[in-house]
N, C-alpha and C positions, 0 to 999 in steps of 0.2 A: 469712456476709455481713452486713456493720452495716446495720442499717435505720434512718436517718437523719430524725428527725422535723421536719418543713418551721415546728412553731410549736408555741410550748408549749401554746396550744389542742388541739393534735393529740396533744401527749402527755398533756395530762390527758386526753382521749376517750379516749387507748388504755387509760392505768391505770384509769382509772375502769370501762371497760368489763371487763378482765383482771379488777377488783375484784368485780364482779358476777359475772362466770359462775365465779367461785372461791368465792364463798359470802364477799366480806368483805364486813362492815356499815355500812363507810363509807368515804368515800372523800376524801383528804387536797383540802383548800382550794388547799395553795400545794404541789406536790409537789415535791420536790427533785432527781425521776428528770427527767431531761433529753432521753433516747433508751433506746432496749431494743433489748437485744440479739436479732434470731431465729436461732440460731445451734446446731449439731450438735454443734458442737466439745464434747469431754469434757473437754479439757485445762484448769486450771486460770487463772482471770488470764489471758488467752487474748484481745490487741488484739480480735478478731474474735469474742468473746463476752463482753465487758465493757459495765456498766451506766454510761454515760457520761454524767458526773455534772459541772456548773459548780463546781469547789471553787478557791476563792482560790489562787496558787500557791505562795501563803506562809503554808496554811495551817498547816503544821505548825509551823514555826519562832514562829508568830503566838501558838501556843499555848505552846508552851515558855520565848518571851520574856517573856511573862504570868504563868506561875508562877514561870520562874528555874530549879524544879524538881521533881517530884513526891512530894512529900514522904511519908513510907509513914503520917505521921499521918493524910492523907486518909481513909484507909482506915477507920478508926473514928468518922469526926465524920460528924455527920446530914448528909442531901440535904436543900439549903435550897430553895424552891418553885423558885426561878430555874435550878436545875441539872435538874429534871425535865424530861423532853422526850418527845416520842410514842415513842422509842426507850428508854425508860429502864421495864424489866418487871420490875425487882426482882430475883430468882433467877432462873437460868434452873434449867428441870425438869434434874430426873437422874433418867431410866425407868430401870426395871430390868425386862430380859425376857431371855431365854435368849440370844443375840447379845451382850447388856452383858458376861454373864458368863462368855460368852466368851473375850471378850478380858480379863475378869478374870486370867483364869485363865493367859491368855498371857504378861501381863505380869508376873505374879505368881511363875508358873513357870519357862516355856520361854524367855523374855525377860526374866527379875530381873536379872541385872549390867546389861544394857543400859538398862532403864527405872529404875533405881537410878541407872546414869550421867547420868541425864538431871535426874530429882530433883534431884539438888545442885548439879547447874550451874545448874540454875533456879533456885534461892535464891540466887544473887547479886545476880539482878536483879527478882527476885519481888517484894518490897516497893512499888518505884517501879513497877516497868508493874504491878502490879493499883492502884496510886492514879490510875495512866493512865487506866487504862481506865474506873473508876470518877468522875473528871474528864470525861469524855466520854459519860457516861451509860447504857457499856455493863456487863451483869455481870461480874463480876469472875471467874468460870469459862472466860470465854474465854482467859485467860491458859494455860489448859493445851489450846488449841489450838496455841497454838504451838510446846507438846513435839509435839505429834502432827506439825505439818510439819517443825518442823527439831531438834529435840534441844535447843535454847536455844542450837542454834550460829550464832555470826552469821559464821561466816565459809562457812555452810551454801551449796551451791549445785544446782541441780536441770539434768537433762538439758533442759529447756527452758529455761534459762539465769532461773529464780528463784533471789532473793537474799534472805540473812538469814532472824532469825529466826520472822518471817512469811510469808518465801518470797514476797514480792512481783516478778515482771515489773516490767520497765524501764518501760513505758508507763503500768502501774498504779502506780507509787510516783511515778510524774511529775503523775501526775492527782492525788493525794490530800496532794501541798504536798513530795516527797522528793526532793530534789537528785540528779542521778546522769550522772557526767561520768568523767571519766578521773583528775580530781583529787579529787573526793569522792563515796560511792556512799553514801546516807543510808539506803539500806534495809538496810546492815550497822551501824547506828546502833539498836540496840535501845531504847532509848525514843523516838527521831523514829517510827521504825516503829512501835510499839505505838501513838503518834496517829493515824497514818494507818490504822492496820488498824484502831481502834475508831472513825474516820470511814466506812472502810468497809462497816464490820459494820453500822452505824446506818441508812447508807444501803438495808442488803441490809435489813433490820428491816424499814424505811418500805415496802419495798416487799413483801415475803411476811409481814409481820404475825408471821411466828413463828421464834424462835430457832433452833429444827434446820433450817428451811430455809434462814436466812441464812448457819448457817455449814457445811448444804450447798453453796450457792447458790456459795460462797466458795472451796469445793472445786469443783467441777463446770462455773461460771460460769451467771452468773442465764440466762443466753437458753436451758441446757437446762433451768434447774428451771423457770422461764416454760412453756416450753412442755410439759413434763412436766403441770404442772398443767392448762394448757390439755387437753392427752390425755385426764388421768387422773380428770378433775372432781374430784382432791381433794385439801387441805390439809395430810393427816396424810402425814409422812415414813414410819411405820411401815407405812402401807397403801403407800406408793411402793413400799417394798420387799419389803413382802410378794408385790406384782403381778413386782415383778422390773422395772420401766419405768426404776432408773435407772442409771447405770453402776457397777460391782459395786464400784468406789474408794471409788465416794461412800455406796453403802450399806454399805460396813463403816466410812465415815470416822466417821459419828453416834456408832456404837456403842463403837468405839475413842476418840473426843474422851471420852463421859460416864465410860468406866472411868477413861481416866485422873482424870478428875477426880474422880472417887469415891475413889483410891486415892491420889492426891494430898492431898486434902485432910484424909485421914487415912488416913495410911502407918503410924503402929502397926498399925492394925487388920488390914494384910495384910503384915504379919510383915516391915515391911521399918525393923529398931530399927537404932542405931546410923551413923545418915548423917552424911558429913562433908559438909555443904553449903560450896560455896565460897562467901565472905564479896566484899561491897565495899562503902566507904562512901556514906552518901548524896551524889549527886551534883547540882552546880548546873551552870546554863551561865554562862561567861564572855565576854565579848565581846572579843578578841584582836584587835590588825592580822592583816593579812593583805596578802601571803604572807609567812607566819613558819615556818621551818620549830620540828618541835613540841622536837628537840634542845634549839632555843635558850631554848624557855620552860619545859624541865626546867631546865636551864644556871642560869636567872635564880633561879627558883621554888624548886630544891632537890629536890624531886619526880624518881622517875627513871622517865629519858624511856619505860621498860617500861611505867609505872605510866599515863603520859598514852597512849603508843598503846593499850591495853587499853581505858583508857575509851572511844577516840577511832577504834576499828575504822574507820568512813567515811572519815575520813582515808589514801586510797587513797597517796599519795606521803610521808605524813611532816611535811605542812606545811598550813597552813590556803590555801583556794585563791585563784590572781591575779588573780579577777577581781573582788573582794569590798574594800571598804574595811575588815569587819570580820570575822569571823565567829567563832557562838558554838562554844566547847570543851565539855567536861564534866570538870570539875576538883571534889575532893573538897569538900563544902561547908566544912570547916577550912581550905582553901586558900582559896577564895575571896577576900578581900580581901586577899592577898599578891599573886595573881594579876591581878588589879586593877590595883593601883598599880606592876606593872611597866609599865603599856600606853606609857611614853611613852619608855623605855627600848628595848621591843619594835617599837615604830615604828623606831628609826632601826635596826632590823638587818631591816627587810623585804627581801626577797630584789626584786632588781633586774631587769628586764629580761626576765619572766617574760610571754608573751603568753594574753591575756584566750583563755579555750575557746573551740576556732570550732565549727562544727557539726558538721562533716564530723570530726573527733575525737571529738565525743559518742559517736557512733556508731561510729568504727571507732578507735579505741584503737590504739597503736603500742606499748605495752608491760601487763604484768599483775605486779602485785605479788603475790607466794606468798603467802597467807595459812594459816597452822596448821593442820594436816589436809587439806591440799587434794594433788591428785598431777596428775601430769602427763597421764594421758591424761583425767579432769575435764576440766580447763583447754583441753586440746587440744579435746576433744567443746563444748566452752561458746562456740570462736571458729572453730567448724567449721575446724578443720585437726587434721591428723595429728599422733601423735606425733614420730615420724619426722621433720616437716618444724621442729617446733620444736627437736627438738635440734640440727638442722641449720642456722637460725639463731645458734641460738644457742650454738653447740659444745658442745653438752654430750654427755661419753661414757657417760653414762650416764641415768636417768629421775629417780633419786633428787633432790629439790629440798628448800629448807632457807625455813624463813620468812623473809618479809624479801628473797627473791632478788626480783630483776627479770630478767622474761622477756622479749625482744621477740618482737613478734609478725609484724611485716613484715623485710627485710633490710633494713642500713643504707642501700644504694644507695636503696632505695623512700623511705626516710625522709628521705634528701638532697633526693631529685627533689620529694618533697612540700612540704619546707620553702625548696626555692631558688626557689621561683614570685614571691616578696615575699624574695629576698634583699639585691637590691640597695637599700643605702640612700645615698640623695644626700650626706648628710654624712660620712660615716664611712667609705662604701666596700662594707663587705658584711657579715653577722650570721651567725650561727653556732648554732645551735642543741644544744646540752651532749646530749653521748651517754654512755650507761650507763659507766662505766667512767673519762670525762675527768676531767683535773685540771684547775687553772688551765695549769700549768707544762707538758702536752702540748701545750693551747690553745695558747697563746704559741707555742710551738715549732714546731706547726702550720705557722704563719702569720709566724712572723718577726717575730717583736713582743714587745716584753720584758713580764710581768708588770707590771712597776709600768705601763706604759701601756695596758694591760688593765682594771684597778681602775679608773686614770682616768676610761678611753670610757665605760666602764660603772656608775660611783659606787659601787664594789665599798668597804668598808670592811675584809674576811679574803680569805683566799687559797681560801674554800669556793664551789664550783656547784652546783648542784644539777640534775639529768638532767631533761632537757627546756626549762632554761633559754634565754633569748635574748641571746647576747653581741655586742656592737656591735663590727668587727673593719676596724681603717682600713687604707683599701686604702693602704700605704709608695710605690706607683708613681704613686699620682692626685697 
């Protein structure tokens, strides 16, 4: 249950007071916790145990527009006074006690290919999110929290329907500045996400004063480790778990984050020689029309289009989305100003007819794009329905899916009735909304209406649609 604070005087009283019977020394002037969660729930990022925090909703992009990119030089150049913050503790500790070594031992052993696989997919993007994270005032060891939730997969998803490679919930990546619609999902955006998890993380700081419990807190959601301490009158995570008070995820979660980062940060020493890290170059943002699909800005650019979807995972459909005058890419920083000076080029091939996300789509999505590794009963568990009922949908005679497919997830007839509510239009007659599969040339056919007077209605310039589109379709009888 959210317990909802009537005035920020109520919520400094509360912190203030939570500060005191937990033994801290002081208590923040301007606090940045907003509301507190009192909350049972175990489950992670958990609406109903989240630390509900006022963050700009552009703060991530605010950030990223500011550097352009996070350059891996961050990393070695001094913290200048202006970048230290009540969040900024230097190193975080790495204890070593029988449980560390534990999972030493796990991942060293019983788990080597697996935690080897994870290694080198991290080093693609390792450079920029630890300059991330180090931008934002957080230690740079959290970066190997994120092997711990998802493998460094950003197309990672969890049975509570967490995404990427912080495994951020829908509600939690919308709070901390991450876009997430049916056209773009920013928490599969591995550096949007890393600003937002290290705003998070600073926030969980501000509020337990200590690094295991923040990225407890981050695991388990602040309203149990809140009230765990309220319990347990104590600070120290080790004593939590020695008592047994917290849920047994979250006390193996500490000890599994610090191995890995002990054996991360130096994988000779546990015998793991020989890693083929996958490579990517450093990456800037671009500022693109929008909606372009991203084909056309390999097309212009040279670059192939594999090369921009890899960067550009969030890009859920292929295209920048239609509600946006701009929006920024991630293109190699040597492409950069090629990509630039296509913009007025790329303006005149914006996709047409494309209606702005309504709400009620935010939320229930008509289609899901396969992403690599993903399988079908996943996807089916992530939109509460059956296997069964999606191949059924969707004809499929078998479960095997290929990246790239597009799945629907309601039946057409439902998709007709949703979209014929605003079909009629006064000028034209009636619109049409592009389904999985259409051409122009079915279109037309459709409808009795030749192609070139298709392009016309609609200021089509190529014979391409795109799924989900809106085509202006004149009624031949008015």
């Amino acid at each position: 249950m959210l317990v909802r604070c009537v005035s920020d005087r109520y919520v400094l009283t509360l912190i203030t007071a939570a500060a005191l019977l937990i033994g801290c020394t002081s208590a923040r002037d301007d606090p940045i916790v907003k509301e507190v969660v009192a909350s049972d729930a175990a489950q992670k990022n958990v609406a109903d145990n989240e630390l509900a925090v006022e963050q700009p909703i552009n703060t991530v992009n605010a950030a990223i527009e500011k550097n352009g990119t996070f350059s891996s030089d961050a990393i070695n150049r001094p913290i200048t006074p202006d970048e230290i913050t009540d969040a900024t503790a230097g190193k975080l500790p790495l204890e070593i006690n029988q449980e560390v070594e534990r999972w030493i031992d796990f991942f060293t052993v019983k788990d080597r290919e697996r935690f080897q696989r994870f290694l080198e997919r991290g080093e693609k993007y390792k450079p920029q999110i630890m300059a991330a994270l180090r931008e934002q005032g957080v230690p740079p060891e959290i970066y190997y929290q994120a092997m711990i939730e998802s493998g460094f997969a950003t197309s990672a998803t969890s049975r509570a329907k967490a995404v990427g490679i912080w495994q951020f919930m829908r509600e939690t990546g919308r709070r901390y500045g991450l876009r997430v619609d049916s056209y773009v999902d920013e928490r599969r955006d591995p550096l949007r996400s890393t600003v937002a998890a290290a705003l998070y993380m600073k926030d969980l700081y501000n509020v337990f004063h200590s690094w295991y419990l923040a990225v407890a807190a981050y695991n388990a959601g602040e309203g149990r480790i809140m009230n765990t301490i309220m319990r347990s009158k104590t600070r120290d995570f080790w004593e939590m778990a020695r008592r047994k008070v917290l849920p047994n995820e979250t006390m193996n979660y500490i000890p599994k984050f610090i191995a890995a980062t002990m054996i991360g940060t130096n994988p000779q020493k546990y015998g793991f020689e020989g890693l083929s890290p996958e490579s990517m170059p450093e990456l800037v943002t671009v500022a693109v029309p929008a909606p372009v699909k991203l084909t056309d800005i390999a097309a212009l650019s040279g670059m192939p289009v594999s090369v921009l979807k890899d960067f550009n995972p969030n890009l859920l459909r292929g295209m920048t989305p239609p509600d946006a005058g701009t929006y920024r890419i991630w293109v190699p920083a040597a492409e950069q100003s090629k990509v630039e000076g296509l913009h007025a080029r790329l303006l005149a091939m914006r996709i047409r007819g494309l209606k702005n996300v309504a709400k009620n789509e935010l939320e229930h999505p008509s289609v899901h794009l396969v992403e690599r590794g993903e399988t079908l009963p996943r996807i089916a568990s992530n939109y509460g329905l059956s296997v069964k009922r999606i191949r059924q949908i969707n004809g499929l005679q078998s479960s095997r899916l290929t990246p790239g497919m597009r799945l629907a997830l309601v039946t057409q007839d439902k998709i007709s009735q949703t979209s014929s509510a605003s079909a009629i239009d006064h000028q034209y007659g009636h619109q049409y909304r592009v389904r999985n599969g259409d051409s122009l040339h079915s279109i037309a056919r459709r409808f009795g209406v030749t192609i070139q007077d298709l392009k016309r209605m609609n200021g089509l310039r190529r014979n391409a649609v795109a799924t989900g589109q809106m085509l202006k379709i004149r009624d031949l009888k008015g």
